[in-house]
N, C-alpha and C positions, 0 to 999 in steps of 0.2 A: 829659800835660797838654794841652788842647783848644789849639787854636788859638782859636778863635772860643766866645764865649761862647754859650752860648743864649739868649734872649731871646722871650717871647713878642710877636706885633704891638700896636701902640696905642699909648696914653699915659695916664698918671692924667687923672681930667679927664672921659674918657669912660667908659660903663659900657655893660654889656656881662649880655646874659640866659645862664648855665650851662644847657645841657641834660643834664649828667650830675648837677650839682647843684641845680637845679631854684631859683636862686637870682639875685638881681641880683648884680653886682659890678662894683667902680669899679675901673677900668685893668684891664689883660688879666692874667688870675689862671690860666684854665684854657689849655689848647687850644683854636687855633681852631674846629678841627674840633668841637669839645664847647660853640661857642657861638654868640650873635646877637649881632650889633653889629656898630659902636659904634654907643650913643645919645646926644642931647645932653642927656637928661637922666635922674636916677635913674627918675620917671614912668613915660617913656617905653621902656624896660628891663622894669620891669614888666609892661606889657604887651605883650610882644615875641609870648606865644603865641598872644594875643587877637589880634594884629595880624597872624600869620602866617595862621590861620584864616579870617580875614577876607580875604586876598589869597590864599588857596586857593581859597574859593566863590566870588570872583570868575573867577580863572583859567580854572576850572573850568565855568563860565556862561559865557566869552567866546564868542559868536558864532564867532570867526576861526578857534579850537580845535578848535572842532566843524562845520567844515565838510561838506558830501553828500560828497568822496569820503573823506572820512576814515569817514565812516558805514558807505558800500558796503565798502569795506573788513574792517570789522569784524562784519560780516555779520550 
């Protein structure tokens, strides 16, 4: 018998994007490793991939990432 239950992190309340299930879900249902969140709202869950995309081609574009010796570098 466990000592400690398992438990995944969160609370109902918040919701949360499944990347193995390709799905929203309110309180933590999967692994975290298997997800986004928390969001404050189901919406906002939805578009968690839109949103990562979005903060990749930014990332991606920053100035400070691609600076000259990261360039020469990479030759």
């Amino acid at each position: 018998m466990p000592l400690f239950k398992k438990r995944a992190g969160g609370k109902p309340g918040e919701w949360y994007y499944c990347l193995e299930h390709k799905k929203v879900e309110e309180g933590p249902q999967c692994p975290a490793k298997d997800r986004f969140g928390p969001y404050a709202s189901r919406k906002e869950a939805e578009q968690a991939m839109e949103t990562a995309r979005e903060r990749n081609l930014e990332w991606e574009n920053d100035p400070k990432w691609h600076d000259s010796s990261t360039r020469a570098e990479d030759g």
